[in-house]
N, CA, C and O of each residue as an XYZ file, in Angstrom:
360
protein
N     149.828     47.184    121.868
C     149.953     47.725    123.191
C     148.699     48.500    123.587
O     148.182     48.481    124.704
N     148.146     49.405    122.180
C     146.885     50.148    123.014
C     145.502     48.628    123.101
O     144.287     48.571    123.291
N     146.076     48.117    122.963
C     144.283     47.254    122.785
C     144.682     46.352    123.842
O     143.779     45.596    124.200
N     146.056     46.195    124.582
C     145.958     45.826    125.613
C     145.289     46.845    127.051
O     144.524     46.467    127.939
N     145.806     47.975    126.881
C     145.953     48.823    127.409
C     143.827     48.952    127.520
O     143.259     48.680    128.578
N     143.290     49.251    126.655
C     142.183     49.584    126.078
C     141.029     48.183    126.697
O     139.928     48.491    127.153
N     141.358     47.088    126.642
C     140.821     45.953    127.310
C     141.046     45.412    128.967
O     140.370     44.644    129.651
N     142.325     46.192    129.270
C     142.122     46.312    130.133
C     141.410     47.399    131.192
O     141.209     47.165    132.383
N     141.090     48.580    130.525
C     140.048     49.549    131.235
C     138.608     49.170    130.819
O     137.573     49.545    131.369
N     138.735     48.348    129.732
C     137.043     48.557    129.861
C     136.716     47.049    130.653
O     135.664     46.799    131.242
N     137.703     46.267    130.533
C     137.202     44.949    132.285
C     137.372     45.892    133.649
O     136.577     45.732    134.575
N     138.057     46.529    133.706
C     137.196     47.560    135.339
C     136.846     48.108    135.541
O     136.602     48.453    136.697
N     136.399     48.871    134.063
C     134.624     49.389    134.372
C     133.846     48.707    134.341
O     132.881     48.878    135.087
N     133.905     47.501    133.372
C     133.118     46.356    133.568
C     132.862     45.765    135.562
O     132.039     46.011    136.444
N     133.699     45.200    135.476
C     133.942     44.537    137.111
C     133.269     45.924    138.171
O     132.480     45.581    139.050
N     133.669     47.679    138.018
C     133.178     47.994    138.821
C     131.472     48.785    138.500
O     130.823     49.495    139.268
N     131.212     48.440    137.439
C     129.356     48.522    137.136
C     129.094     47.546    137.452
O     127.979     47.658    137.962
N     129.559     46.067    137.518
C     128.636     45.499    137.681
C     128.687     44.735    139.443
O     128.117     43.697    139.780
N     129.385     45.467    140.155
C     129.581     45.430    141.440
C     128.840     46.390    142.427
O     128.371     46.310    143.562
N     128.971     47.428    141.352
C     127.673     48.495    142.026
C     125.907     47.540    141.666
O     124.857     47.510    142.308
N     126.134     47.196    140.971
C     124.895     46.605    140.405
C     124.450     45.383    141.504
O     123.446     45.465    142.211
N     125.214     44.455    141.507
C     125.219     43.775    142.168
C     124.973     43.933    144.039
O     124.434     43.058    144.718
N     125.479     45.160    144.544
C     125.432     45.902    145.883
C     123.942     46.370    145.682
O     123.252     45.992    146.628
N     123.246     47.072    144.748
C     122.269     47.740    144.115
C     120.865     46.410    144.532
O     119.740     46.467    145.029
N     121.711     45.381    144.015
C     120.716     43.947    144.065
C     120.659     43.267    145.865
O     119.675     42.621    146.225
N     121.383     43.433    146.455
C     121.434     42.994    147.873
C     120.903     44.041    148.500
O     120.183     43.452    149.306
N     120.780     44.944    148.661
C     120.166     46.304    149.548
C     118.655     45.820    149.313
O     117.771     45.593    150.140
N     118.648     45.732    147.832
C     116.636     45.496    147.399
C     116.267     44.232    148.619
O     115.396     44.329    149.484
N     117.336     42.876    148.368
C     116.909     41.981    148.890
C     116.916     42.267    150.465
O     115.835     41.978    150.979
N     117.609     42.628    151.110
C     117.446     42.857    152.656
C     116.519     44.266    152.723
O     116.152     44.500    153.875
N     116.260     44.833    152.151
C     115.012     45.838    152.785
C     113.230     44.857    152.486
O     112.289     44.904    153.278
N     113.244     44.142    151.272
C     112.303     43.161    151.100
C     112.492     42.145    152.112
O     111.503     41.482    152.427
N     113.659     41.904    152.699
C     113.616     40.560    153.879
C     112.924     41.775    155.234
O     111.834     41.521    155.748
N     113.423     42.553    155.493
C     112.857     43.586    156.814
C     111.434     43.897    156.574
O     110.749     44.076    157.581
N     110.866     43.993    155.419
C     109.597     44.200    155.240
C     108.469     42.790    155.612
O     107.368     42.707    156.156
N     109.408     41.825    155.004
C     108.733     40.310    155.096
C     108.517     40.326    157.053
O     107.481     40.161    157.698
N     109.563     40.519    157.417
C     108.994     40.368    158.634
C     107.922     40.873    159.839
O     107.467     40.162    160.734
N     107.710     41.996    159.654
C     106.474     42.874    159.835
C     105.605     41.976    159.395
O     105.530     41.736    158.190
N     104.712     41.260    160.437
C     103.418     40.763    159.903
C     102.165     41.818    160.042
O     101.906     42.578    160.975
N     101.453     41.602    158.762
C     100.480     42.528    158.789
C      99.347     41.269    158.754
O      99.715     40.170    159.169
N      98.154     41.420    158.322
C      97.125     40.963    158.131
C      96.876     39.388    156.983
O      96.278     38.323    157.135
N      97.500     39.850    156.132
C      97.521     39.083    154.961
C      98.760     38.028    155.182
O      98.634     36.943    154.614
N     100.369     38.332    156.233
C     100.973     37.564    156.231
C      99.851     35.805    157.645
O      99.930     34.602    157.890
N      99.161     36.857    157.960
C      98.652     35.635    159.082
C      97.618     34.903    158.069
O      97.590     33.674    158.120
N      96.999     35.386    157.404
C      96.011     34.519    156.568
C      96.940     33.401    155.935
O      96.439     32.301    155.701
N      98.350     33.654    155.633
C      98.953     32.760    154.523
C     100.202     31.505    155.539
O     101.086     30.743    155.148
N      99.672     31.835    156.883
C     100.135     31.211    157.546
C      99.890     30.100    157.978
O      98.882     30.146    158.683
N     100.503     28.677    157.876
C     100.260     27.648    157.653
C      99.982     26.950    159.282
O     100.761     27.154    160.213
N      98.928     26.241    159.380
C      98.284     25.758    160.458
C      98.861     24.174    160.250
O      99.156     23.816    159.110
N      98.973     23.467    161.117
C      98.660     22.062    161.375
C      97.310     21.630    161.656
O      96.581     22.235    162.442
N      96.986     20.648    161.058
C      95.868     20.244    161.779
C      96.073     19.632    162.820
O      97.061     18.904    162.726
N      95.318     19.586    164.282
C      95.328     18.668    165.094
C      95.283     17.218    164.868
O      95.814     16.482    165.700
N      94.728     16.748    163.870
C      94.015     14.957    163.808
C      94.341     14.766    162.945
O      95.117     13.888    163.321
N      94.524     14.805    161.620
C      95.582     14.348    160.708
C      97.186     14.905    160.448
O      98.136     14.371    159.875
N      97.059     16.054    161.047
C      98.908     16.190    161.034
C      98.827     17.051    159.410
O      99.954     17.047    158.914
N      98.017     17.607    158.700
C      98.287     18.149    157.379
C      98.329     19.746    158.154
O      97.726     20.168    159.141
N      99.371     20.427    157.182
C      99.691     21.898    156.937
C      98.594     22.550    156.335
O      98.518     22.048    155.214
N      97.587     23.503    156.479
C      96.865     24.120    155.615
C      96.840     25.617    155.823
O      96.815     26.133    156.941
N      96.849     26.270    154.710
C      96.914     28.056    155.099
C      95.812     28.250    155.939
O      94.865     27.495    155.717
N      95.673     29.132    156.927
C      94.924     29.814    157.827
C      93.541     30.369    157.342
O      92.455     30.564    157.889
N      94.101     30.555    155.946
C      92.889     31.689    155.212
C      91.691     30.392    154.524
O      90.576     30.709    154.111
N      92.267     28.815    154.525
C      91.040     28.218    154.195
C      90.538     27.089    154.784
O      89.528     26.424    154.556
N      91.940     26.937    156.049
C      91.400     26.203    157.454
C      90.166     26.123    157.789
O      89.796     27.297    157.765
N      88.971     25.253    158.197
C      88.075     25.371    159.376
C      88.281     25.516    160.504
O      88.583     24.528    161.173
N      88.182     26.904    161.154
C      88.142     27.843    161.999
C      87.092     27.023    163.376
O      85.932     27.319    163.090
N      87.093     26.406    164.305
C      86.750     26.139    165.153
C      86.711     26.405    166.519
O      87.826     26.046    166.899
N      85.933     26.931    167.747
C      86.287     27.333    169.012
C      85.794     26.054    169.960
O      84.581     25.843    169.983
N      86.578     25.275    170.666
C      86.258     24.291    171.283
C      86.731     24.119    172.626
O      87.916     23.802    172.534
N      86.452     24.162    173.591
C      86.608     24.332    174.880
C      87.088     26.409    175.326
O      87.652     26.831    176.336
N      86.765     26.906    174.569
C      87.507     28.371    174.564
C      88.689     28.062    174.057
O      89.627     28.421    174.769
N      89.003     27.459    172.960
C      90.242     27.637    172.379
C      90.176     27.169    171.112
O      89.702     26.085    170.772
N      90.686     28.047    170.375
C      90.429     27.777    168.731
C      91.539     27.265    167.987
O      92.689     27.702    167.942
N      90.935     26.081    167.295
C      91.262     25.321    166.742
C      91.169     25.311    165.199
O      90.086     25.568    164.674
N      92.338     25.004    164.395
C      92.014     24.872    162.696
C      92.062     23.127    162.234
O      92.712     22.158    162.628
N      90.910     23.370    161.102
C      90.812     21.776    160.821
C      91.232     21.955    159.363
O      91.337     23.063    158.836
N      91.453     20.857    158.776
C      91.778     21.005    157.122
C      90.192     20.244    156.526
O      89.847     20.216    155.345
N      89.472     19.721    157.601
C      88.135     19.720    156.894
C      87.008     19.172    157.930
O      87.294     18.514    158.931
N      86.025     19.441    157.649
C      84.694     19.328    158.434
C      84.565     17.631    159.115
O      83.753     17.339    159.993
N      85.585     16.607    158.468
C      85.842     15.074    158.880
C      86.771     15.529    160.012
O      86.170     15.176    161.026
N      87.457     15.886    160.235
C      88.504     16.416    161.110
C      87.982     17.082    162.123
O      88.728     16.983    163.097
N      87.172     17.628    162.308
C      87.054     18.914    163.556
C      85.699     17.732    164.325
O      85.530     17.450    165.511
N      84.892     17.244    163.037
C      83.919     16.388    163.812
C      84.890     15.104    164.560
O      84.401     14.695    165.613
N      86.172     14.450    164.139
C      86.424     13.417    164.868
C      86.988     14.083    166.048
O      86.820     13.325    167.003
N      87.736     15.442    166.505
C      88.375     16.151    167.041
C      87.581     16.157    168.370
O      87.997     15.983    169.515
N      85.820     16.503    167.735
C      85.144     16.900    169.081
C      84.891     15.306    169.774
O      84.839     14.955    170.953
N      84.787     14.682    168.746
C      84.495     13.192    169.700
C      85.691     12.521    170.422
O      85.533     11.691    171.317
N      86.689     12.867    170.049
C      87.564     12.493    170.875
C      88.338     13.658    171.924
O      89.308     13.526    172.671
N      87.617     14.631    171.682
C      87.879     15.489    173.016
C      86.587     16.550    173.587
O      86.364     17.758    173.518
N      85.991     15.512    174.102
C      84.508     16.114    174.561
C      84.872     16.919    175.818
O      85.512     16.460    176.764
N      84.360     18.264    175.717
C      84.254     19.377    176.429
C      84.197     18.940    177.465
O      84.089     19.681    178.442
């Protein structure tokens, strides 16, 4: 009777440590999701561009950076921005 008695208190301290724990683990994750959203500096560098002329995704931070008609443009490479200008001459 006591080792029933005895197994059953230590499963709800069990169940309620590891529920605090678990609450403990979701607070971290939604104050890290509220932070993610604040863009600072470093989130725009890691921000993924399309290219215009081939259609590839490339981060911002190693894009070719181009200004072409007053409006800037990212290339994923120096073949790209040159076919870009020939087919859209100023």
């Amino acid at each position: 009777m006591y080792r029933l008695i005895l197994v059953s208190l230590l499963i709800t301290i069990l169940y309620y440590l590891l529920r605090q724990m678990f609450r403990g683990f979701n607070t971290q994750v939604q104050d890290s999701r509220k932070n993610s959203s604040a863009h600072g500096p470093e989130d725009e560098q890691d921000q993924m561009i399309q290219d215009p002329v081939c259609h590839i995704f490339v981060p911002r931070r190693i894009a070719l950076t181009e200004l072409i008609g007053g409006r800037e443009y990212c290339f994923c490479s120096k073949e790209c921005a040159g076919k870009f200008r020939t087919e859209h001459p100023i």
